[in-house]
Z-matrix of the N, CA and C atoms (Angstrom, degrees):
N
C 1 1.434
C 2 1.524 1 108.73
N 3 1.485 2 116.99 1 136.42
C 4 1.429 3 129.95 2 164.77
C 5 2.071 4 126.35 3 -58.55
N 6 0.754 5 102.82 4 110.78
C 7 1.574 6 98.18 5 169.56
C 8 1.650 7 108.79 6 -98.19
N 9 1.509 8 98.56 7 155.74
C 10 1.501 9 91.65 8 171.11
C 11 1.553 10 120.20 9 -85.11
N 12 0.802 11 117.77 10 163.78
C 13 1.471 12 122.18 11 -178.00
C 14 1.078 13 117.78 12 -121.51
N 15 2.038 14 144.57 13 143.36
C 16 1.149 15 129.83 14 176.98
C 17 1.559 16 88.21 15 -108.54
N 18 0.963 17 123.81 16 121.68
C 19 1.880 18 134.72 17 145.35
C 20 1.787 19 124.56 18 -83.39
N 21 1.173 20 107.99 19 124.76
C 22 1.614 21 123.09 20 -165.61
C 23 1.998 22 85.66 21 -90.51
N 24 1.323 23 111.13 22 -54.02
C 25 1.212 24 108.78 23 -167.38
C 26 1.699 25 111.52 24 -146.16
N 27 1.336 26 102.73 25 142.05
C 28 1.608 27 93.49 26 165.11
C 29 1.881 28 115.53 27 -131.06
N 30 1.400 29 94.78 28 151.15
C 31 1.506 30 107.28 29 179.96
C 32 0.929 31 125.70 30 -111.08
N 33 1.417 32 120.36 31 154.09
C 34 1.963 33 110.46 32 -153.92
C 35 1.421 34 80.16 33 -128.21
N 36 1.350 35 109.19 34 150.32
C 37 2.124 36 94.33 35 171.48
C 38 1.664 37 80.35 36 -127.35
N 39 1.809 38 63.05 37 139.58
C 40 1.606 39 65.22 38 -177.20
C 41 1.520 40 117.08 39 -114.50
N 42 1.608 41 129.82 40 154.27
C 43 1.335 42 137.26 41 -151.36
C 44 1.329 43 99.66 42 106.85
N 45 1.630 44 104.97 43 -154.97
C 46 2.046 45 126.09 44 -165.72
C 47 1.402 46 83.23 45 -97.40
N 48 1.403 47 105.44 46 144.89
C 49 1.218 48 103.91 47 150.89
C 50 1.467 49 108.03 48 -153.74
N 51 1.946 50 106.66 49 130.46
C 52 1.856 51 115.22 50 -149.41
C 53 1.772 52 96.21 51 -53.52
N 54 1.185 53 128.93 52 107.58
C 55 1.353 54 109.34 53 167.11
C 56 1.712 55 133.80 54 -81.48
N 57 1.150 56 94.03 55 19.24
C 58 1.987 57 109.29 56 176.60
C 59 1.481 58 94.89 57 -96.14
N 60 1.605 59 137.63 58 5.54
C 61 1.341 60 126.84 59 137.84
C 62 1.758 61 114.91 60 -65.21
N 63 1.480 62 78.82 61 137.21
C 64 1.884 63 105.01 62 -176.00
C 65 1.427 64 87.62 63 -69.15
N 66 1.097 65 104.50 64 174.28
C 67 1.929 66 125.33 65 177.39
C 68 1.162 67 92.63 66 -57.03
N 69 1.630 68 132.48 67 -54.54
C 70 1.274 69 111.50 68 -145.48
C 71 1.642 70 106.50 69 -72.10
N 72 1.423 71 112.33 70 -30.50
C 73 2.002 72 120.69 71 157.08
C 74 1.188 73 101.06 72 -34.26
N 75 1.123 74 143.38 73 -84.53
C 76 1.551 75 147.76 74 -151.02
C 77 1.624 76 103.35 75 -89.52
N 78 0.802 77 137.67 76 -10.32
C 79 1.610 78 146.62 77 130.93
C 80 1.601 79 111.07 78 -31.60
N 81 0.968 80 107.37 79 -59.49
C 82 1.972 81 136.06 80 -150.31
C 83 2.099 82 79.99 81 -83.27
N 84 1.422 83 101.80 82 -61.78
C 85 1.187 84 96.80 83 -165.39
C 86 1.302 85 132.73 84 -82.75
N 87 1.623 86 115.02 85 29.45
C 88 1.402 87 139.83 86 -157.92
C 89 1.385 88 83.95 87 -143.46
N 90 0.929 89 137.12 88 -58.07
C 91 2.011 90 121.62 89 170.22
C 92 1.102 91 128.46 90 -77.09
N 93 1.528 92 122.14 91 -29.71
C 94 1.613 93 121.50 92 151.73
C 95 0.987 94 136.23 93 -61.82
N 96 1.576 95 113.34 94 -48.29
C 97 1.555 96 114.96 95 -176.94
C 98 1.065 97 112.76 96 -72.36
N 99 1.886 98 105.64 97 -63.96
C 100 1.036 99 98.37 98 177.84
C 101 1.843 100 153.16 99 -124.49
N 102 1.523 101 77.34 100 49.44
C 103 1.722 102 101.66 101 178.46
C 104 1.048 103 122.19 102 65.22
N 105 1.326 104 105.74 103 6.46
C 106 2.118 105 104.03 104 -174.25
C 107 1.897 106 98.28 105 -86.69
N 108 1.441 107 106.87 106 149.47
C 109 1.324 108 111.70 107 123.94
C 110 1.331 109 158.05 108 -61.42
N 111 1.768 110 108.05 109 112.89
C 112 1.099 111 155.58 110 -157.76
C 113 2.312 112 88.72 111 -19.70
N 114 2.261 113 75.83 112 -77.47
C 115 1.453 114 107.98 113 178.96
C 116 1.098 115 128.08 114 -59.03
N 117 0.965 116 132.26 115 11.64
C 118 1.429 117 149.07 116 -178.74
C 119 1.368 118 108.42 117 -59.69
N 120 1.252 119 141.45 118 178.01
C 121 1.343 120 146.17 119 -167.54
C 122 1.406 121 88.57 120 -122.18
N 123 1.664 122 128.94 121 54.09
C 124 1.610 123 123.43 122 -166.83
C 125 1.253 124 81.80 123 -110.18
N 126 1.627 125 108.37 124 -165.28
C 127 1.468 126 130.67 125 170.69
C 128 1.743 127 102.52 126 -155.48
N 129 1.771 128 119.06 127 99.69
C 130 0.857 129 96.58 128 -164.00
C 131 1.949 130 107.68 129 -111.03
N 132 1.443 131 119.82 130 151.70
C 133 1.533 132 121.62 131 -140.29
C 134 1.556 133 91.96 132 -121.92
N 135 1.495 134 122.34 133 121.85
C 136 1.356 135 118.18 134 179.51
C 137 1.738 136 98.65 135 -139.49
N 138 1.215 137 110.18 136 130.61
C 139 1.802 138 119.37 137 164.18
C 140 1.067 139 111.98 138 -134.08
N 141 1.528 140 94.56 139 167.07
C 142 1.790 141 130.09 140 -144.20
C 143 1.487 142 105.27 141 -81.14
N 144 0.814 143 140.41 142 168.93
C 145 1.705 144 154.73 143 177.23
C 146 1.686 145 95.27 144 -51.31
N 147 1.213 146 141.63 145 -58.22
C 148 1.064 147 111.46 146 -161.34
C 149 1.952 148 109.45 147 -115.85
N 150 1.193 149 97.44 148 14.35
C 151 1.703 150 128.96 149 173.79
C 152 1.591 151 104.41 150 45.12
N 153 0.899 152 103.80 151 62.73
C 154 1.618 153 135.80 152 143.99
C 155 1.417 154 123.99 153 -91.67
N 156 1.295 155 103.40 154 -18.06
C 157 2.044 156 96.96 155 -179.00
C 158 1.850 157 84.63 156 -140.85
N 159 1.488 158 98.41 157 125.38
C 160 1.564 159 123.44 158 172.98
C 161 2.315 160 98.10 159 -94.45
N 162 1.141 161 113.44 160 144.48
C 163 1.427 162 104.19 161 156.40
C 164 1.643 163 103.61 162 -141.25
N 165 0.986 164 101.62 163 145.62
C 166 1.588 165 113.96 164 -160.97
C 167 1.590 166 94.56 165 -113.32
N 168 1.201 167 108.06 166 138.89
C 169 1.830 168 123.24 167 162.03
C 170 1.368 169 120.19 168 -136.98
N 171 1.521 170 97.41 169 129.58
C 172 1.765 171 92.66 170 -179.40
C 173 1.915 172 81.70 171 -142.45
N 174 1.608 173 113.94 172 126.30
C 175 1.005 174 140.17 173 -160.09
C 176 1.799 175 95.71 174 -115.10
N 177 1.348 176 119.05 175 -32.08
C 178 1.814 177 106.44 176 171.57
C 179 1.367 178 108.85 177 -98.24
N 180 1.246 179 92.28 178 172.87
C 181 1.141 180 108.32 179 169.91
C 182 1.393 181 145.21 180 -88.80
């Protein structure tokens, strides 16, 4: 089942990004690269090499 979600902001990264990383990959690469918080009320937006597959993460609540 869907819940709604409130989002303050969302981030697109932009370039390839491997999407056969598990969450905790794109987890890792949302606090390393690029310094944001995880928990944040964000929504963060990463696609595949030829951007046909979008994967979306929102880590708050």
């Amino acid at each position: 089942m869907l819940k709604e979600v409130t989002v303050d902001r969302v981030y697109l990264a932009q370039g390839v990004t491997d999407l056969r990383k598990s969450i905790d990959g794109l987890a890792a690469l949302v606090k390393e690269e690029f310094e944001l918080d995880l928990f944040s009320s964000s929504l963060f937006v990463f696609c595949n090499r030829r951007a046909r597959q979008v994967e979306n993460s929102s880590m708050g609540s």
